[in-house]
C-alpha positions as CSV (number, residue, x, y, z in Angstrom):
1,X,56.8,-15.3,-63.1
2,X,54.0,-12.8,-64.2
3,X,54.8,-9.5,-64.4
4,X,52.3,-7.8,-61.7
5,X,50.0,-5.0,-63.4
6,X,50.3,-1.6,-61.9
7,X,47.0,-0.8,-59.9
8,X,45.9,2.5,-61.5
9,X,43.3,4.3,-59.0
10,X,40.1,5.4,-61.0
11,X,38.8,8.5,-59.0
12,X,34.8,8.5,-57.8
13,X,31.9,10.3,-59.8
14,X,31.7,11.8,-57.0
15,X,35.4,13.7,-57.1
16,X,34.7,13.8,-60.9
17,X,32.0,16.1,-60.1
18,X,33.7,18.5,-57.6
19,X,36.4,18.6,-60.9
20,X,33.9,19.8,-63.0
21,X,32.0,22.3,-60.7
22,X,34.8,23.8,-60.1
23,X,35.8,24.1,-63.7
24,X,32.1,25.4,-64.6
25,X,32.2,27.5,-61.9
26,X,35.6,29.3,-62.5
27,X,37.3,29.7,-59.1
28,X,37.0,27.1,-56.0
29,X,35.0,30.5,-54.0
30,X,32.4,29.9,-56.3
31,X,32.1,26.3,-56.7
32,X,32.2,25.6,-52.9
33,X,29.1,27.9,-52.1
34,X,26.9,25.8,-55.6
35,X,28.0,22.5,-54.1
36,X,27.0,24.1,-50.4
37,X,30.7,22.8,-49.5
38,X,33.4,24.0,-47.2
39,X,36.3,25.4,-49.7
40,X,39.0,23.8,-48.1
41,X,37.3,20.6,-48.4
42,X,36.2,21.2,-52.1
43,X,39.9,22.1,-52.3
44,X,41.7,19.5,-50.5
45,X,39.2,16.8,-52.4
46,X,40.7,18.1,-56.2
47,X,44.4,17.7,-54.6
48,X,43.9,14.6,-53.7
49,X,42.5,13.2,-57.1
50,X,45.1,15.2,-59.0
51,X,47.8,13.3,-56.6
52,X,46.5,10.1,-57.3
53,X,46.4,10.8,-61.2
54,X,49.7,11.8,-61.3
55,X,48.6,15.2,-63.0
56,X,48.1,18.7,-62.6
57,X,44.4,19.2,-63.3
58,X,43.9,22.9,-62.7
59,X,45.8,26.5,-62.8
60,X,45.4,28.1,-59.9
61,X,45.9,31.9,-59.7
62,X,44.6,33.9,-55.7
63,X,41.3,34.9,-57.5
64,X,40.2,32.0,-60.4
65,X,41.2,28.3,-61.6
66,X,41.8,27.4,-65.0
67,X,41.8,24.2,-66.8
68,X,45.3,22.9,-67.6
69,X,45.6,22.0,-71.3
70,X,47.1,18.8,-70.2
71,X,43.7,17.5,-68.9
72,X,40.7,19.3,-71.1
73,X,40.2,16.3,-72.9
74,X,39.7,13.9,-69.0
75,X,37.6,17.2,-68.3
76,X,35.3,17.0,-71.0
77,X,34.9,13.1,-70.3
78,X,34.2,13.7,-66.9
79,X,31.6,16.3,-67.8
80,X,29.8,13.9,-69.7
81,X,29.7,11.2,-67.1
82,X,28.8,13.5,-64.6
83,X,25.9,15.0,-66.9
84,X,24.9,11.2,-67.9
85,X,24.7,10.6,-63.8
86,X,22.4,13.4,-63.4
87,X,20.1,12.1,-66.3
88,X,20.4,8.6,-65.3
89,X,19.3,9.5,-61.3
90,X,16.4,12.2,-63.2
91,X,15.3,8.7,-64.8
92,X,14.3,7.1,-61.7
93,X,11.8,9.5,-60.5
94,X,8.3,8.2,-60.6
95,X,6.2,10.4,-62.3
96,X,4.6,11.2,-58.7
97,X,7.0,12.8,-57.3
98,X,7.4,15.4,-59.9
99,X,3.6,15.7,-60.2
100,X,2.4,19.1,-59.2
101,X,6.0,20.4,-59.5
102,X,6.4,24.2,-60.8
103,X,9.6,26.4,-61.0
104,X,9.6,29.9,-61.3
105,X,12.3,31.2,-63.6
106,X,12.8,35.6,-63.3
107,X,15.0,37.1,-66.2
108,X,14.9,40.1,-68.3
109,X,13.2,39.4,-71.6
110,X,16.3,39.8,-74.3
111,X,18.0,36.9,-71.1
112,X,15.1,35.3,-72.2
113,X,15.2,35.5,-76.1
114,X,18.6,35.4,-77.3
115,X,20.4,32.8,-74.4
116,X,17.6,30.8,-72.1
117,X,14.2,30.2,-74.3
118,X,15.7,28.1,-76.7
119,X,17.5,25.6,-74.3
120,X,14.4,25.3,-72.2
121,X,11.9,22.9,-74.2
122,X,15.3,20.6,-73.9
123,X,15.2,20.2,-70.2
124,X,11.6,20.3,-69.9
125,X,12.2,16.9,-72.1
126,X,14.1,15.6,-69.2
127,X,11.2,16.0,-66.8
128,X,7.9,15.5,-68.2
129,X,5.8,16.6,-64.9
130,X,7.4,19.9,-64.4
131,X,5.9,23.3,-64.9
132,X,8.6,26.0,-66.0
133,X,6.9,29.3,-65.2
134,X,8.9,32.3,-66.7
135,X,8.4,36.0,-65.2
136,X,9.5,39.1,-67.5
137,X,8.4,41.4,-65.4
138,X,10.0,43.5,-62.6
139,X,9.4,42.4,-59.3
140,X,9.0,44.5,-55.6
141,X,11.8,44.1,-52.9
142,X,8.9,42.0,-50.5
143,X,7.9,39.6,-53.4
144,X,9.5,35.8,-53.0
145,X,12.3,35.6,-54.8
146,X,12.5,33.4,-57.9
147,X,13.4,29.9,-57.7
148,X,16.6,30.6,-60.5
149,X,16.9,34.8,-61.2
150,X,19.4,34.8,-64.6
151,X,20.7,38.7,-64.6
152,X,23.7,40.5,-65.7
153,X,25.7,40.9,-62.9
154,X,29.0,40.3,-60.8
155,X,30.1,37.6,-58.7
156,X,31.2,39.3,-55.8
157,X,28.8,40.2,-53.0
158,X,25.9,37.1,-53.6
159,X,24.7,35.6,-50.8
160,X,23.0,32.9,-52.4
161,X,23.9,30.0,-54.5
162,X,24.8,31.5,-58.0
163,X,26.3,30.0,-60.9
164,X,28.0,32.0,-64.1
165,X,26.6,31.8,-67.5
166,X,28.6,33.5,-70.1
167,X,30.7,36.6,-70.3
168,X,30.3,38.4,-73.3
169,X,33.0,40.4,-75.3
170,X,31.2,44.6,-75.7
171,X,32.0,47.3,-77.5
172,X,30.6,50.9,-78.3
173,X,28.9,51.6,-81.1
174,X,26.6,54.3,-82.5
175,X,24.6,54.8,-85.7
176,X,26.3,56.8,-88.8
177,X,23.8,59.5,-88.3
178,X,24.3,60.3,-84.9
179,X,27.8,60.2,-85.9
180,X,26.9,62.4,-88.6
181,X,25.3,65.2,-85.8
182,X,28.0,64.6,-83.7
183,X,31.6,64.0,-84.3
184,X,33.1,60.0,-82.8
185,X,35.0,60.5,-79.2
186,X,38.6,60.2,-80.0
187,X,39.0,59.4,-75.9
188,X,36.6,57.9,-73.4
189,X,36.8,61.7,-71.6
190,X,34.7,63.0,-75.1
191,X,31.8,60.6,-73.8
192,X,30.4,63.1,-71.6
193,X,29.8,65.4,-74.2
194,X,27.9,62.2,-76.0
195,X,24.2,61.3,-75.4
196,X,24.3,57.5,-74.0
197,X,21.9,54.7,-73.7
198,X,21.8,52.4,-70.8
199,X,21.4,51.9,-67.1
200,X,24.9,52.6,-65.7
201,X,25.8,56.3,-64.6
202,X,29.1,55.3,-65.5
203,X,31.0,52.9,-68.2
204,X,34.4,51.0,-67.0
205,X,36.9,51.4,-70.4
206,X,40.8,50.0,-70.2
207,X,42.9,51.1,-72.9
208,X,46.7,51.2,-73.8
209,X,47.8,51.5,-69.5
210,X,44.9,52.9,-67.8
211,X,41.7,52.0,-66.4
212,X,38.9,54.1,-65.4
213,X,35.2,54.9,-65.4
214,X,33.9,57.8,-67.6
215,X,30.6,59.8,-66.1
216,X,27.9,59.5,-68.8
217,X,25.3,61.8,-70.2
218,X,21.9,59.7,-70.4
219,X,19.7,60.8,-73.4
220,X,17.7,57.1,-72.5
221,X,18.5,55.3,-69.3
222,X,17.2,51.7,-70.5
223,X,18.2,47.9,-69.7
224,X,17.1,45.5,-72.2
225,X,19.9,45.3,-74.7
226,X,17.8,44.8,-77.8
227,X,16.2,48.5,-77.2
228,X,18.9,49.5,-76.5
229,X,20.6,48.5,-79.6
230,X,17.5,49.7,-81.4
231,X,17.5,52.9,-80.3
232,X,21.2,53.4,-81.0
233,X,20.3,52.1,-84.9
234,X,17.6,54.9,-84.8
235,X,20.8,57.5,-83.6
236,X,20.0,58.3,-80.2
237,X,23.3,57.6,-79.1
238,X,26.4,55.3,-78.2
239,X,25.5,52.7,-76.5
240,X,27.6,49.6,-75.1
241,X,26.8,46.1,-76.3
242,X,27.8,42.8,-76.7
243,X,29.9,42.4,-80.0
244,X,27.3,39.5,-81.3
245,X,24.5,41.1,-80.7
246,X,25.6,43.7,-82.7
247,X,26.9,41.8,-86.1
248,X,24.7,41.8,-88.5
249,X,23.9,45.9,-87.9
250,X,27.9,46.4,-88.3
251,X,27.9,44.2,-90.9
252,X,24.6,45.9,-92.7
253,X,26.2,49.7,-91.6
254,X,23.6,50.3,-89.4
255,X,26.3,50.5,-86.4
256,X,29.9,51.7,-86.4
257,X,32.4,50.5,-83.3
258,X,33.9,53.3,-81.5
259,X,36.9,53.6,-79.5
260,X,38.2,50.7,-80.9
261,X,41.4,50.6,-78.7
262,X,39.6,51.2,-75.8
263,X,38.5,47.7,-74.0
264,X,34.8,47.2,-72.1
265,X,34.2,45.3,-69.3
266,X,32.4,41.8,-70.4
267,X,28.3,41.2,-69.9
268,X,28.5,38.9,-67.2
269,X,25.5,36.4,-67.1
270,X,24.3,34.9,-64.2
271,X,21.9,32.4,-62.5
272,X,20.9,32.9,-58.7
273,X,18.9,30.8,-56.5
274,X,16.2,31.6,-54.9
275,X,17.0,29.7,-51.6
276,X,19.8,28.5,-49.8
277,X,20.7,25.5,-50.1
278,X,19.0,25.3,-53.8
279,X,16.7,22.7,-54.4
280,X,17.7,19.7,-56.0
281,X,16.0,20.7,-59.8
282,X,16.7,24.0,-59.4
283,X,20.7,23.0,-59.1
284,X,20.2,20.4,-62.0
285,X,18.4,23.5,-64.3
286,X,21.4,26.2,-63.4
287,X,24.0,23.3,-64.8
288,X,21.9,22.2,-67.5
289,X,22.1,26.3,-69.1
290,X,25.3,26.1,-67.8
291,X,26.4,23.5,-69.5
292,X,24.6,24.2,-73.0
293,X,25.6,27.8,-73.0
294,X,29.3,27.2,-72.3
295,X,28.8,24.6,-75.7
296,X,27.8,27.8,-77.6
């Protein structure tokens, strides 16, 4: 008599995708508003696949998920199914139907040149007929917004679909001759007596037990990162950064780190649609730079 194989139940694409969204995504809050998707049904779906497998796919903690060890490697063959499924059902588009078809992309220009620019020629590859049109520029309160906004930001408080980017390690530095003019903080406290560059009034530092924000003296108030790491090289001031944007002048001794115990909040990166629900390509775009981004 045959031994009777074990019937081993291969979960759907389609619960293959709500595993990686929420993975992507970072917390089932934020996947359930990309996917337009009641939580507890985005919720109750991933319990039910992770029953089925017999494994714990995900860490779950009262504000985020994380991926349990025990499953990255399913994860990143799901992604790659799911991503191929997206391609695949891009494929089948006539050339029609994507005729005439223009997005509007809004992000600041160093979003632009150091993180988004370079991945975009890729997915234009992927749709032949579509017009990418990217805006630089500041906009007014009554102008349309953007069909995908990438900002620094935070994820609490969005009312539209949004989808995080990157979070990027920062530290304070300064040029030797401002240092030279004016002797390093020793504690986040000596900031105020420190010309600063940047937009906030205020920087958020945790060191050895405490957390707390620090007011700042502006010498500049400016946004775009590369200025701003410019005009610290020039020694205007201390200014916070991400650490690899900053590399090569530490490395060349054109910036010194400051405060080196003291930790700063990550630059959060962000992509917010312009309506909700977002449209089909404008979805597929926001996990495309999701995707390539969180590859490095």
């Amino acid at each position: 008599m045959k031994e009777k194989r074990r019937f081993h139940h291969t979960p759907a694409l389609d619960d293959m995708a709500l595993f990686v969204a929420v993975v992507r995504h970072g917390s089932f809050h934020a996947a359930s508003e990309a996917l337009a998707m009641p939580g507890a049904t985005l919720s109750r779906r991933i319990a039910a696949m992770e029953q089925r497998l017999g494994v714990r796919l995900l860490e779950r903690t009262t504000r985020r998920v994380a991926l349990n060890e025990a499953a990255r490697t399913f994860y990143e063959r799901c992604a790659v199914l799911v991503d191929e499924a997206s391609r695949a059902e891009a494929l089948l588009r006539t050339p029609q139907s994507e005729a005439g078809v223009q997005l509007r992309i809004a992000m600041s220009a160093d979003v632009a040149r150091h993180w988004v620019a370079p991945l975009l020629p890729a997915f234009c590859r992927l749709h032949p007929q579509l017009s990418l049109e990217i805006d630089l520029n500041a906009r007014d309160d009554d102008s349309p917004p953007a069909d995908l906004t990438l900002r620094h930001g935070s994820l609490r408080h969005a009312e539209r679909a949004l989808w995080p980017l990157l979070s990027l390690p920062q530290g304070l530095f300064a040029a030797p001759t401002y240092l030279a003019r004016q002797a390093a903080p020793r504690t986040p406290d000596e900031l105020l007596q420190h010309d600063c560059l940047g937009p906030a009034p205020r920087w958020r530092l945790q060191g050895p037990g405490l957390t707390g924000e620090v007011r700042l003296r502006h010498s500049i108030i400016v946004s775009d990162l590369d200025i701003q790491r410019e005009l610290a090289e020039q020694g205007a001031g201390i200014a916070m950064l991400p650490h690899s944007l900053v590399q090569d002048s530490v490395r060349h001794g054109r910036l010194v780190p400051l405060l080196g115990e003291w930790r700063c909040p990550p630059l959060s990166l962000l992509a917010l649609a312009g309506t909700t629900p977002p449209a089909p390509l404008v979805s597929e775009l926001a996990d495309f730079l999701q995707q390539r981004l969180a590859l490095g």
